[in-house]
VMD Tcl script that draws the C-alpha trace (Angstrom):
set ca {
  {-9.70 98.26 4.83}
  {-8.90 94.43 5.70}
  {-6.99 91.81 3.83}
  {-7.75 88.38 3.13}
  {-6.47 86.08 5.73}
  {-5.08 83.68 2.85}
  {-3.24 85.55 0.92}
  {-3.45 89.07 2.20}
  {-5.45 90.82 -0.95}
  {-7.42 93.84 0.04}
  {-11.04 94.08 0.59}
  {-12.57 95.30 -2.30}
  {-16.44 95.71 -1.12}
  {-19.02 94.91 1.58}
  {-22.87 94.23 1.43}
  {-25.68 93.22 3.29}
  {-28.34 90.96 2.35}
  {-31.49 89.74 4.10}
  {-29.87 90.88 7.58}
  {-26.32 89.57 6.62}
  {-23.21 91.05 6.37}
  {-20.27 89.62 3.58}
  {-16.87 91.23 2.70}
  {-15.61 90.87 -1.05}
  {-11.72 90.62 -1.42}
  {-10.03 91.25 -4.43}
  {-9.26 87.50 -4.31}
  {-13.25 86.33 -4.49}
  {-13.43 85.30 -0.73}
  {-16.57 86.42 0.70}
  {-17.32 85.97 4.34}
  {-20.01 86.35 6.39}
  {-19.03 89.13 9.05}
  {-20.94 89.82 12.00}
  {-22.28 93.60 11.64}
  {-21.71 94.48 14.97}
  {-18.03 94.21 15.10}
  {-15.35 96.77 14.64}
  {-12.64 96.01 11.37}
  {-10.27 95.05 14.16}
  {-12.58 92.60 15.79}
  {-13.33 91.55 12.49}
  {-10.08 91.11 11.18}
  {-8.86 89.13 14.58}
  {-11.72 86.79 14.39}
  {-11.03 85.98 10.16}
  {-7.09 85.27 10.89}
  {-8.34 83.27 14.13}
  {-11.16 81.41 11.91}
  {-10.03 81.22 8.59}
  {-5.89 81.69 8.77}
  {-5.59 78.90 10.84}
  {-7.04 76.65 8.53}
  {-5.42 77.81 5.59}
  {-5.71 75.53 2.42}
  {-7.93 72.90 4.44}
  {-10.95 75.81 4.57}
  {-10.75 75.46 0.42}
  {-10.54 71.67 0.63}
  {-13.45 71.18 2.61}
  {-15.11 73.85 0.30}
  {-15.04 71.80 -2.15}
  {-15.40 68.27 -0.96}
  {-18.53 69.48 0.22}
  {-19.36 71.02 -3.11}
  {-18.44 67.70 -4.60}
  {-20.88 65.76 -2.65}
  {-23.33 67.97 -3.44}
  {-23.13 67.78 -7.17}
  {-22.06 64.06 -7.64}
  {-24.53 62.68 -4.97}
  {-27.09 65.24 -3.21}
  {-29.42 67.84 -4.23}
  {-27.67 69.11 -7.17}
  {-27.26 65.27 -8.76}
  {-30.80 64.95 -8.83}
  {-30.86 68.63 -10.44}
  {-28.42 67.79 -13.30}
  {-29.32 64.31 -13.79}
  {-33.25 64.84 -13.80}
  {-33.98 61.97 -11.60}
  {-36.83 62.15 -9.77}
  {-36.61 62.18 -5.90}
  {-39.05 60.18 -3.50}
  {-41.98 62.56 -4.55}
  {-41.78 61.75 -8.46}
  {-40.90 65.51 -8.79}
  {-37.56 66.02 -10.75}
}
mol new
graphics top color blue
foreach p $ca { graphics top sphere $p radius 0.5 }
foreach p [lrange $ca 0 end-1] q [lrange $ca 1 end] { graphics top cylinder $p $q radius 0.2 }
display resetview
């Protein structure tokens, strides 16, 4: 079983979709995991990845969700205004 590599919960599942492999942890952090590596491997290359980063992975998370919402795709989504196509 791995932790999370912010705040050390336990995994609590793991699933694969369309060819892709994602751990669950207890926390709601859900990674994509390569398939092919061992837990160890696995758990080296989330503290390398992710544990470095710590609060700045969730900060960029959700800048990026911001832009998405108050000026990209989903804008046009919420808002209903058309795009270049006339299509909402």
């Amino acid at each position: 079983m791995l932790h999370c590599p912010f705040c050390g919960r336990p995994e609590s599942s793991r699933f694969e979709l369309e060819g892709h492999r994602y751990l669950v942890f207890e926390c709601m952090f859900t990674p994509e995991v390569d398939p092919a590596l061992t837990d160890a491997e696995i758990d080296e290359r989330l503290k390398a990845g992710f544990g470095a980063q710590g609060s700045a992975y969730f900060r960029k998370t959700c800048d990026a969700l911001h832009v998405y919402v108050a000026k990209g795709e989903g804008a046009r989504i919420l808002t209903g205004r058309p795009d270049a196509t006339g299509s909402p």
